[in-house]
Jmol script that loads the backbone (N, CA, C; Angstrom):
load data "model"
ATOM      1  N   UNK A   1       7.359  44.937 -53.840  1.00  0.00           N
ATOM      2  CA  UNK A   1       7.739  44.227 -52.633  1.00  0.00           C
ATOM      3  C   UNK A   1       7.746  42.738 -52.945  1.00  0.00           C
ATOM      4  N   UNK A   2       8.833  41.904 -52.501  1.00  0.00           N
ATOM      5  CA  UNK A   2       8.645  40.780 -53.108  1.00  0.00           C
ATOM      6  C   UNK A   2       9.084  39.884 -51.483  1.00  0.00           C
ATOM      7  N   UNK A   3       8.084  38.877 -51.586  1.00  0.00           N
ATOM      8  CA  UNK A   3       8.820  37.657 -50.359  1.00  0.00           C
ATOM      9  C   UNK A   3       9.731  37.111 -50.999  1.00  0.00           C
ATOM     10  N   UNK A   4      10.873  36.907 -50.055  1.00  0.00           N
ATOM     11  CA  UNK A   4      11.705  35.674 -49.896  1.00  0.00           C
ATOM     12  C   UNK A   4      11.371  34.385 -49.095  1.00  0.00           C
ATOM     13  N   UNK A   5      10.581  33.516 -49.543  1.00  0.00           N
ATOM     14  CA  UNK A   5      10.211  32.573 -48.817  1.00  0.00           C
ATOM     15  C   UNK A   5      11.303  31.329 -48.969  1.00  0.00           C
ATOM     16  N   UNK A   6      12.573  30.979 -48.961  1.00  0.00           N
ATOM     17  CA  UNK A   6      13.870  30.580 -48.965  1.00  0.00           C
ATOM     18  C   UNK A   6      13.998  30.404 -47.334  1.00  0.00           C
ATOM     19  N   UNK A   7      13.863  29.535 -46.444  1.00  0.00           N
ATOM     20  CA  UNK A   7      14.006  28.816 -44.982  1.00  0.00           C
ATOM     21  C   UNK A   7      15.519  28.503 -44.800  1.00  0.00           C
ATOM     22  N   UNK A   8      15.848  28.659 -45.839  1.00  0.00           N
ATOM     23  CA  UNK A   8      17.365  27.330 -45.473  1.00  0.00           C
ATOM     24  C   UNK A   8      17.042  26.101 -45.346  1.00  0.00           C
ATOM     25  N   UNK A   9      18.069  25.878 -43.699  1.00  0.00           N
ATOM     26  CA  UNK A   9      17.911  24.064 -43.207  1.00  0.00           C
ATOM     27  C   UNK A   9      16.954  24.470 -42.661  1.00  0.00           C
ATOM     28  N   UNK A  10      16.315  25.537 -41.924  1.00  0.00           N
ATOM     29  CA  UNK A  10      15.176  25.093 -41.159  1.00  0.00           C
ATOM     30  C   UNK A  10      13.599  24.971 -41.612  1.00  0.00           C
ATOM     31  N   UNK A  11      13.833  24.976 -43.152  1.00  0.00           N
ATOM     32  CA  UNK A  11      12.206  25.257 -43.667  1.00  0.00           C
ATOM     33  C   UNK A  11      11.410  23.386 -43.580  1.00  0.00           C
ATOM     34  N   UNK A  12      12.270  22.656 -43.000  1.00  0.00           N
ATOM     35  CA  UNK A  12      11.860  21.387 -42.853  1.00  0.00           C
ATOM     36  C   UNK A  12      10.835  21.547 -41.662  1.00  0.00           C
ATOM     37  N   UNK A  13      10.981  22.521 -40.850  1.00  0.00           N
ATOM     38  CA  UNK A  13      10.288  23.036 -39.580  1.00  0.00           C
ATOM     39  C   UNK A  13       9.374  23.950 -39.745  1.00  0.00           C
ATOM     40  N   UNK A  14       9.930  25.339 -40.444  1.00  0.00           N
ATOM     41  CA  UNK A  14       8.879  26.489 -40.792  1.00  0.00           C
ATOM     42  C   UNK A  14       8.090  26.435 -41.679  1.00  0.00           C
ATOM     43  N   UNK A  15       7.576  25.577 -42.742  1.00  0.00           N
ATOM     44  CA  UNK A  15       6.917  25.670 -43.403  1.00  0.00           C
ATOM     45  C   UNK A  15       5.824  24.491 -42.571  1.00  0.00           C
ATOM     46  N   UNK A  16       5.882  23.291 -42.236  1.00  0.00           N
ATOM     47  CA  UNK A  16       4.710  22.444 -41.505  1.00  0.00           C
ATOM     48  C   UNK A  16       3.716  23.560 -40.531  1.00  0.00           C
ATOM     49  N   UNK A  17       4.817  24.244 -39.514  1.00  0.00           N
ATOM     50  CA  UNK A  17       4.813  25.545 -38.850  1.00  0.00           C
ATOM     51  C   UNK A  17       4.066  26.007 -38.766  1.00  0.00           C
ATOM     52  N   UNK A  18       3.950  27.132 -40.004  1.00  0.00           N
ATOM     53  CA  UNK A  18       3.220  27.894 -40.977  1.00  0.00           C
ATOM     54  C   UNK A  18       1.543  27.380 -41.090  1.00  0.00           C
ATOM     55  N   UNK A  19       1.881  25.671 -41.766  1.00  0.00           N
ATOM     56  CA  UNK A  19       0.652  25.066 -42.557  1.00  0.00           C
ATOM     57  C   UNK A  19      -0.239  24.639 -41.024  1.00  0.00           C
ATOM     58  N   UNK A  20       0.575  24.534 -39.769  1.00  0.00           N
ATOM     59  CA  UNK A  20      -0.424  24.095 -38.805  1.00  0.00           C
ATOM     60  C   UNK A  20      -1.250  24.943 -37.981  1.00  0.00           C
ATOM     61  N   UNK A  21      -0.537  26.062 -38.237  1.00  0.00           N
ATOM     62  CA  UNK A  21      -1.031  27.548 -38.064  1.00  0.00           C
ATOM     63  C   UNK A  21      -1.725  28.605 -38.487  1.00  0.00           C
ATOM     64  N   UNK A  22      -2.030  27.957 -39.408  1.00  0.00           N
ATOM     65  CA  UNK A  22      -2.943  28.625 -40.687  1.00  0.00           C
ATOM     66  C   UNK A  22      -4.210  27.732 -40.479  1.00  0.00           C
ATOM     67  N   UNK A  23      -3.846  26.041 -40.004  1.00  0.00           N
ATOM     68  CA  UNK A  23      -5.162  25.299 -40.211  1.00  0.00           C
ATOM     69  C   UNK A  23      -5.426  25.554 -38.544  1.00  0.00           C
ATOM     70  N   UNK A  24      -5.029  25.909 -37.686  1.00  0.00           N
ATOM     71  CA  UNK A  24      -5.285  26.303 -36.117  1.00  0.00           C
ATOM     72  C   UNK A  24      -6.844  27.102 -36.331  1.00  0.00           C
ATOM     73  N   UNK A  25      -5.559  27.957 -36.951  1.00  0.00           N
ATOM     74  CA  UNK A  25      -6.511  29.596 -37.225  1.00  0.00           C
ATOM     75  C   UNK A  25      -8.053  29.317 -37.853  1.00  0.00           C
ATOM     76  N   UNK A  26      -8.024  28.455 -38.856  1.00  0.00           N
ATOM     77  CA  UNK A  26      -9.000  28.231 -39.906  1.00  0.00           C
ATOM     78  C   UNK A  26     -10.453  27.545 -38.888  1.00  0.00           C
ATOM     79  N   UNK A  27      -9.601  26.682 -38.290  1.00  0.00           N
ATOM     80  CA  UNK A  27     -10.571  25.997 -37.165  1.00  0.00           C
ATOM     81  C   UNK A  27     -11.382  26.392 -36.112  1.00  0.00           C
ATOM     82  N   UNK A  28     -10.465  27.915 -35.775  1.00  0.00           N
ATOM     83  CA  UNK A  28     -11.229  28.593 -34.808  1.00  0.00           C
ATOM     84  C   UNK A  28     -11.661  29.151 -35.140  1.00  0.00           C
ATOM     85  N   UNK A  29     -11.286  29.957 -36.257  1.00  0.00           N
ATOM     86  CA  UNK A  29     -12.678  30.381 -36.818  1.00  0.00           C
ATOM     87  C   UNK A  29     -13.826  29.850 -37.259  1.00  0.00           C
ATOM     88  N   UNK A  30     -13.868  28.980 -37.895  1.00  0.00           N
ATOM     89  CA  UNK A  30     -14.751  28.013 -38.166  1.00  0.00           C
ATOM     90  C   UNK A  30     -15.655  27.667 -37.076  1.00  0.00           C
ATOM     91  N   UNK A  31     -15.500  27.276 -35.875  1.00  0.00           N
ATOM     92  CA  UNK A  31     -15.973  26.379 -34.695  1.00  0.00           C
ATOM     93  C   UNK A  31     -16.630  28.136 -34.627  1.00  0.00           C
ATOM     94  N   UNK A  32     -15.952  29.038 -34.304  1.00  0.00           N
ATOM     95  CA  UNK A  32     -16.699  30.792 -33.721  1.00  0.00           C
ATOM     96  C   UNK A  32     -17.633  30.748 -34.228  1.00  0.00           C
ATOM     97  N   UNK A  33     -17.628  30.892 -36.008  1.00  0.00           N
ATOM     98  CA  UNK A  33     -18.828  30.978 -36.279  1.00  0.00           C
ATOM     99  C   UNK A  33     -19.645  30.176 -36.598  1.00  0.00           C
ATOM    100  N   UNK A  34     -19.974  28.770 -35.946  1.00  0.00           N
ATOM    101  CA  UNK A  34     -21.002  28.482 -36.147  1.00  0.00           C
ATOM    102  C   UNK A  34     -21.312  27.835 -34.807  1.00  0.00           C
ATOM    103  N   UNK A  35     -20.725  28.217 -33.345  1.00  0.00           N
ATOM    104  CA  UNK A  35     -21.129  28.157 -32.390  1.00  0.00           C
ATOM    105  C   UNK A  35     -21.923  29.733 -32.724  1.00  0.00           C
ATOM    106  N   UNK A  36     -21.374  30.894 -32.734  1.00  0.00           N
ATOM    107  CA  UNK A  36     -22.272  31.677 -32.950  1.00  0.00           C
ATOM    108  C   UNK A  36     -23.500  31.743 -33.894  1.00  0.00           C
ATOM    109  N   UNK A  37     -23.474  30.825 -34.679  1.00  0.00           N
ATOM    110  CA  UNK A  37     -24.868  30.448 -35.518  1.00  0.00           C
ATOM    111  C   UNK A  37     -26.205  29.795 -34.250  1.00  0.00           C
ATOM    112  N   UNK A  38     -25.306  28.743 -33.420  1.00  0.00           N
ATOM    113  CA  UNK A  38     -26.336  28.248 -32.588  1.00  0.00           C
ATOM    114  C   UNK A  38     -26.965  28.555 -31.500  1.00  0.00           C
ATOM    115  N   UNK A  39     -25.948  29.523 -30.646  1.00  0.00           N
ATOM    116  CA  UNK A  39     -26.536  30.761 -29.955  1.00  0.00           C
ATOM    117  C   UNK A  39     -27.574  31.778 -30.547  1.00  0.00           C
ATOM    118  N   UNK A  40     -27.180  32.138 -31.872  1.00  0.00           N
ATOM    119  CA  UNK A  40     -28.055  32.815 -32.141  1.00  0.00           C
ATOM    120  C   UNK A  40     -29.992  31.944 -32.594  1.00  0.00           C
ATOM    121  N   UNK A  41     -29.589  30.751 -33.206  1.00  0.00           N
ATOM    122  CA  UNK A  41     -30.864  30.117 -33.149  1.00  0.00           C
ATOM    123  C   UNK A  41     -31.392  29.565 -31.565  1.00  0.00           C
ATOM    124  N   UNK A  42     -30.470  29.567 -30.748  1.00  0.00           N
ATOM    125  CA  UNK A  42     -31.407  28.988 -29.415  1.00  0.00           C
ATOM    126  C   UNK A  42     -31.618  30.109 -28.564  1.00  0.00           C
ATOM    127  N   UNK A  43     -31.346  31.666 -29.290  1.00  0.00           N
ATOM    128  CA  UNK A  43     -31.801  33.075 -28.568  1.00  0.00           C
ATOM    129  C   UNK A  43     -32.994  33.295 -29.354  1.00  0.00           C
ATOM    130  N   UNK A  44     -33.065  32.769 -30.807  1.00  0.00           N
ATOM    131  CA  UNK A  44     -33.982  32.952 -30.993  1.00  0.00           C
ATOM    132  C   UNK A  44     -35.201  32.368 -30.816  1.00  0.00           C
ATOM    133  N   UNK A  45     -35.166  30.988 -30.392  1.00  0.00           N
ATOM    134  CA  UNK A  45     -36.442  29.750 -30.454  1.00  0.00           C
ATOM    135  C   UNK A  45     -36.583  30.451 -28.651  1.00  0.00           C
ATOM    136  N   UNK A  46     -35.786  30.537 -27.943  1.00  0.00           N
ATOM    137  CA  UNK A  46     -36.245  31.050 -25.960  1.00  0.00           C
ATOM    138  C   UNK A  46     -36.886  32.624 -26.582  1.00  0.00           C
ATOM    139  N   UNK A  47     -36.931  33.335 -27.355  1.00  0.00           N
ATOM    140  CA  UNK A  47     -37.373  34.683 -27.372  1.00  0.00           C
ATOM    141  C   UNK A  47     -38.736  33.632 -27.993  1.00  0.00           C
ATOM    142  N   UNK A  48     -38.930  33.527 -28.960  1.00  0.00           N
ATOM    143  CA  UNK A  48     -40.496  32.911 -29.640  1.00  0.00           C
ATOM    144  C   UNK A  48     -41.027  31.947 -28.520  1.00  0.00           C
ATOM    145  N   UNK A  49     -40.343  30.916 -27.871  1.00  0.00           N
ATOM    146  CA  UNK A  49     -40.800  30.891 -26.316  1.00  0.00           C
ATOM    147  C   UNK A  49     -41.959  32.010 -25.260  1.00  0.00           C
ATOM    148  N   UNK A  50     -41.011  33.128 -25.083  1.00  0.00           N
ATOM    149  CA  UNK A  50     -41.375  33.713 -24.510  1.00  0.00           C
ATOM    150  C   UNK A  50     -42.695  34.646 -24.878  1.00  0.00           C
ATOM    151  N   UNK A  51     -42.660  34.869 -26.086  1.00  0.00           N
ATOM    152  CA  UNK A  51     -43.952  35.426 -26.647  1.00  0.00           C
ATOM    153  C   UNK A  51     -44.807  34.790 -26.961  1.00  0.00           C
ATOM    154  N   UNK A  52     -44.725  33.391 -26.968  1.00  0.00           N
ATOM    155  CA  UNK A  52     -46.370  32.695 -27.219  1.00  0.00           C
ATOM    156  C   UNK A  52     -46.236  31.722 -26.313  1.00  0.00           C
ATOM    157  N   UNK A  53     -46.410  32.036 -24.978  1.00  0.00           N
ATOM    158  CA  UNK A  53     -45.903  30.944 -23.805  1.00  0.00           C
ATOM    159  C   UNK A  53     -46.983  29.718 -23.994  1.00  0.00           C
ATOM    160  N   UNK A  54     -48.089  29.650 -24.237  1.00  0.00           N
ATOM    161  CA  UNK A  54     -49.373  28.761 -24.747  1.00  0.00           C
ATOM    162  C   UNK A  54     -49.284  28.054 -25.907  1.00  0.00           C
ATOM    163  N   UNK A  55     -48.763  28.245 -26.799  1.00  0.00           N
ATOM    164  CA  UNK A  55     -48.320  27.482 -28.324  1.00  0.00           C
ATOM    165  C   UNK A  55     -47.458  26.570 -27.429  1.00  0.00           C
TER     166      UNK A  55
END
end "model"
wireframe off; spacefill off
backbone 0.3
color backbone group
């Protein structure tokens, strides 16, 4: 199986396209997981909270 990655006139458009869409993607993932990093450390510091309410 082989790509044809050949745009014509419009690869002046589809390829930026492509590259801003790929770095979209990259970003949201990025930001997901490490908002989910900080949820998971401030579920964990309110749970150790909750078990040594006196410390």
């Amino acid at each position: 199986m082989s790509f044809d990655f050949d745009a014509g006139k419009y690869a002046v458009y589809v390829w930026p396209a492509f590259a801003l869409t790929a770095a979209v993607f990259a970003w949201m993932i990025a930001d997901s997981l490490l908002a989910a990093r900080r949820w998971r450390a401030e579920a964990q510091r309110r749970q150790a909270e909750t078990k040594d309410p006196g410390k």
